[in-house]
C-alpha positions in Angstrom: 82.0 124.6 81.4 84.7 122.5 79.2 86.1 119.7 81.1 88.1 116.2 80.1 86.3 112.7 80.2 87.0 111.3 83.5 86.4 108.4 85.6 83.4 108.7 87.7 83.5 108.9 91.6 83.1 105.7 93.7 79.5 104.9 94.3 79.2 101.9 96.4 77.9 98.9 94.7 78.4 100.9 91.2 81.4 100.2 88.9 83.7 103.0 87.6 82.3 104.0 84.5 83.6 107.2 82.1 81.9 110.4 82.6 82.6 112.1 78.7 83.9 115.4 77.8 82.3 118.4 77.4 83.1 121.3 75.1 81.2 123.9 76.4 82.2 127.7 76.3 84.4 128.6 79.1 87.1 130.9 78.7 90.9 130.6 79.6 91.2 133.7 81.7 95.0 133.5 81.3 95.1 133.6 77.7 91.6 136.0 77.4 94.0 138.5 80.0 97.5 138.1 77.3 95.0 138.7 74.8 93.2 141.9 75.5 96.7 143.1 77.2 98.3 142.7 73.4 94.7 144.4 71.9 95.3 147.6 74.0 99.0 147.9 73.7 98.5 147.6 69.4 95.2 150.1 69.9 92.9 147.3 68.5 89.5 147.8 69.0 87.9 144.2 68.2 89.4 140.7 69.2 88.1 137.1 68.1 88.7 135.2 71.3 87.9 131.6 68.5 90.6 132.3 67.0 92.9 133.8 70.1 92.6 130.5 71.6 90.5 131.7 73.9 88.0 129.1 74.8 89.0 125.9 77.0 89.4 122.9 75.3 89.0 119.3 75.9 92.5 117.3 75.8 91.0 114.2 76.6 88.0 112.6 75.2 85.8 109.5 76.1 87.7 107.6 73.8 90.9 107.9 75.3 92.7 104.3 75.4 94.8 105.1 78.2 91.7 106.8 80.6 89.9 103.5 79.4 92.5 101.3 80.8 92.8 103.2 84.2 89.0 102.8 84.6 89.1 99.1 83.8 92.1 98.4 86.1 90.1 100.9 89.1 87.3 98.5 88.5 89.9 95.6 89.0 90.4 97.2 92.1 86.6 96.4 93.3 86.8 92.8 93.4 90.9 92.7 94.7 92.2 91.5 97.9 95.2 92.2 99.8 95.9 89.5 102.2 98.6 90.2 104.7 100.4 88.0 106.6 101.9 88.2 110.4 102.8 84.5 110.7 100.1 82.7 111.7 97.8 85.5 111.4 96.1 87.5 108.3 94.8 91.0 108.0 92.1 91.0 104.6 92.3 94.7 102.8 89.3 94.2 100.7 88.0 96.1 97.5 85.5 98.3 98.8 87.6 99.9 101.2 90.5 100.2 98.5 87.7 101.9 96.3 86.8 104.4 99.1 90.5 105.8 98.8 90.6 106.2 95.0 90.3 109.7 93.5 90.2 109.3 90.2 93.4 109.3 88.2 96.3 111.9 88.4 99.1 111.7 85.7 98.0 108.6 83.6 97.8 106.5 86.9 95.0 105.9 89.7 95.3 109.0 92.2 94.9 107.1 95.7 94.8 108.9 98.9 97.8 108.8 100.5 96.4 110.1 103.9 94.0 107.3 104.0 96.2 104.1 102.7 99.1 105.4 105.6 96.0 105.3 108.0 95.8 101.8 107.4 98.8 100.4 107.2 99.4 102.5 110.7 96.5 100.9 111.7 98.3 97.2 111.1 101.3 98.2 112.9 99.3 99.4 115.6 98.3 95.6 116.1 100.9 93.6 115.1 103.8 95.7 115.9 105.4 93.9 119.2 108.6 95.9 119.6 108.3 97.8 122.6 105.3 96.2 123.5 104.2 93.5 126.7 105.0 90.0 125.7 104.8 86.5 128.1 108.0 84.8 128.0 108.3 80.8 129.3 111.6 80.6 131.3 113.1 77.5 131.7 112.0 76.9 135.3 108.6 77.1 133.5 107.4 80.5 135.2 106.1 82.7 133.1 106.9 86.5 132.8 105.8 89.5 130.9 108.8 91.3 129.1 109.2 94.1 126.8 112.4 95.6 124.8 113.6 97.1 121.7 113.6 93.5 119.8 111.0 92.0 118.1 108.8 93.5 114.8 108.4 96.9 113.9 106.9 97.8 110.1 109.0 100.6 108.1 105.3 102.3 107.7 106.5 104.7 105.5 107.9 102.1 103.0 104.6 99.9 103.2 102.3 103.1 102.5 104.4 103.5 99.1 104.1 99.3 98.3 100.2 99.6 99.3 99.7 102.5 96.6 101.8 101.0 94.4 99.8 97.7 95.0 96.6 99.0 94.5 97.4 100.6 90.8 98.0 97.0 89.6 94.5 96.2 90.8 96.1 92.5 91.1 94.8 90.8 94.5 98.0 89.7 96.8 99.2 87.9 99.4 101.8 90.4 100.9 104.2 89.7 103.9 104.8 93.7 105.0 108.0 95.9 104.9 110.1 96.1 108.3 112.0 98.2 109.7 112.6 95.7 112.5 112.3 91.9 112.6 112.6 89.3 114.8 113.1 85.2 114.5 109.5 84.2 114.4 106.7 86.0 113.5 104.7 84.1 116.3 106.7 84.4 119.0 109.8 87.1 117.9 112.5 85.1 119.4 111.6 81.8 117.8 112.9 78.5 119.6 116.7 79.6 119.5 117.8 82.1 122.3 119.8 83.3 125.6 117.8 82.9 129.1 119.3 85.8 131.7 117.4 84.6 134.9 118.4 87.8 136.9 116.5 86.6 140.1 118.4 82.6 139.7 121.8 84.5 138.8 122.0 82.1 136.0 122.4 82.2 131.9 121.1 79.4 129.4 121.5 78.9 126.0 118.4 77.6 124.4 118.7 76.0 120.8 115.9 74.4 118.7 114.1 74.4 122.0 116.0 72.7 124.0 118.7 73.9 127.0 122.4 73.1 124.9 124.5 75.5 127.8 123.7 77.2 130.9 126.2 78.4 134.0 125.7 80.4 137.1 126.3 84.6 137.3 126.7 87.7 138.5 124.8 90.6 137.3 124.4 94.3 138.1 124.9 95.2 141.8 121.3 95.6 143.6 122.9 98.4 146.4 124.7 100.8 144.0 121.4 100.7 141.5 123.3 99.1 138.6 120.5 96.5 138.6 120.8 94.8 135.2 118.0 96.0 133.5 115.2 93.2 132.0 113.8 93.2 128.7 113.7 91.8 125.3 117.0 92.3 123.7 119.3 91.2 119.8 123.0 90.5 120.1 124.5 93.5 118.6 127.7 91.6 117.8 130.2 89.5 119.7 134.1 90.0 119.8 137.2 88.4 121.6 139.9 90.4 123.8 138.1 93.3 124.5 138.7 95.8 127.5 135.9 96.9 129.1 135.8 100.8 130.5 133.5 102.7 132.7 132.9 106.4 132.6 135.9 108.8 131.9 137.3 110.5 135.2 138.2 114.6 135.0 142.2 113.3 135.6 141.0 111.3 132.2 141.5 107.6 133.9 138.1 105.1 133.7 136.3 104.1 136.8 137.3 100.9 135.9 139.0 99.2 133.4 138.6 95.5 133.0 140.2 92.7 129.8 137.7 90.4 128.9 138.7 87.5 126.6 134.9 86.8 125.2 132.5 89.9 125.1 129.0 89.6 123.9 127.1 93.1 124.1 123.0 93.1 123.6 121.9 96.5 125.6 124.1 99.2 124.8 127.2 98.4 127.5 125.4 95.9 128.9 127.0 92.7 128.0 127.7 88.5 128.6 131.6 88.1 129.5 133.5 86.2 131.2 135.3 87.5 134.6 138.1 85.9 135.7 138.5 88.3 138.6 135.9 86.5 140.2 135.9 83.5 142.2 132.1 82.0 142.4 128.8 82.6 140.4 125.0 82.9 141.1 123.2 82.8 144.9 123.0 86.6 146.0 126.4 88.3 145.4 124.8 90.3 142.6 122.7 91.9 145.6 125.7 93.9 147.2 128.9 92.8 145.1 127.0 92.7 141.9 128.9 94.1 138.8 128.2 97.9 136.5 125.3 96.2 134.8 127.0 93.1 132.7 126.9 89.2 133.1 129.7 88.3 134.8 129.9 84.3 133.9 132.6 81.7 134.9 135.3 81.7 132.4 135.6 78.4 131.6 132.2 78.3 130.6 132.4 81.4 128.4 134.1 80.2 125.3 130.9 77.6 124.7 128.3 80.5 124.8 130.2 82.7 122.5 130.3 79.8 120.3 126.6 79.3 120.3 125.8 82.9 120.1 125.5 85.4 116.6 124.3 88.4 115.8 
């Protein structure tokens, strides 16, 4: 059987060595088929398959610079390291697991499986993905309370698998901080030392920067008795703007439910939102309970220019 010099298989504890060519006798049954097609169609009797071109042979021999070079740099790829970081934490991707997912070489590079590098990287975000996931927030009362919500890290898996295999074909060790799809402020703690507090059960909002409490002010969130309890969670500012009216579902004679001017408006949970309500006349205790609002944080209105201030996306 003719074959091409190729790099040998992983064998733990071996290095990559060349496996040579052979020239053996196997026919291409493509051309052979052309060939005897051409014979019978002329009325030949005899063909040479030698000089047909019958025969396989080798394109690639032993001596091949470029096939040495791939098995020197999968070789590489024994002794590498790919360190990656999640803050504080490290995950090691050593060499001998690398070399389990090579398979040889495919178009002058090294051929790794795809299947098994997306495993792994799915296997990182798995662990160190936190959005959606449990976290324990500190309030500023000092309670403790376990959260989740659509903020906080999330690897673009897809992206990373590509940047692992490409990675990998340097056989180059690396220190690598992943590819995300979402991030949050600190890799430690996803909301870093720089936040709003919404204490739905003290009706009352503070601004946290650089750890300490720079603005806080009573208020009313979503009315407990029509279930337009103010959902809890982890959540990003998705922007802020000024002079904004606020509407509530569409009515079949096409009015709103309600419609209400706000001068500061600071959404974070689709049309949930901070803003301030001037048709209110006190904050905080229980009026959420039964005079509550849709779902938003009402907040005093001179105190709502300062947050909107502090705030960003």
């Amino acid at each position: 059987q003719t074959c091409d010099a190729a790099v040998s298989p992983y064998v733990q504890g071996q290095p990559f060595v060349i496996i040579p060519e052979v020239q053996g006798n196997s026919v291409n049954l493509e051309k052979l088929t052309a060939v005897l097609e051409a014979a019978v169609n002329s009325g030949n009797t005899t063909v040479n398959l030698e000089e047909a071109g019958c025969y396989d042979t080798v394109t690639v021999t032993a001596e091949n610079e470029q096939l040495k070079a791939l098995c020197d740099t999968m070789n590489q790829c024994r002794e590498m390291t790919i360190t990656y970081q999640f803050g504080s934490q490290s995950q090691v991707l050593t060499g001998e697991t690398i070399c389990t997912w090579l398979q040889g070489t495919a178009d002058g590079q090294i051929d790794v499986n795809y299947d098994q590098a997306a495993a792994y990287v799915k296997s990182l975000a798995d662990q160190y993905d936190t959005v959606g996931k449990a976290r324990t927030f500190s309030t500023v009362s000092g309670k403790e309370v376990t959260l989740t919500g659509p903020y906080g890290w999330q690897m673009d898996q897809a992206g990373e698998t590509a940047a692992l295999i490409s990675m990998i074909r340097t056989g180059q060790s690396q220190v690598r901080e992943p590819l995300y799809a979402k991030s949050g402020a600190s890799r430690d703690n996803d909301w870093g030392n720089t936040y709003v507090e919404i204490d739905l059960t003290g009706q009352h909002v503070y601004m946290i920067k650089n750890g300490a409490v720079v603005w806080d002010a009573p208020c009313v969130t979503g009315n407990v008795s029509k279930n337009y309890t103010t959902p809890e969670g982890i959540y990003s500012l998705t922007y802020k703007e000024t002079d904004r009216i606020l509407r509530g579902a569409k009515k079949a004679d096409g009015t709103y439910e309600y419609e209400s001017h706000v001068d500061y408006w600071m959404p974070f949970n689709g049309g949930i939102g901070l803003h301030d309500a001037n048709w209110r006349g006190s904050f905080g205790g229980q009026i959420y309970k039964t005079n509550g609002s849709h779902g938003c944080i009402n907040l005093p209105p001179s105190k709502t220019k300062a947050l909107y201030d502090l705030v960003y996306k």
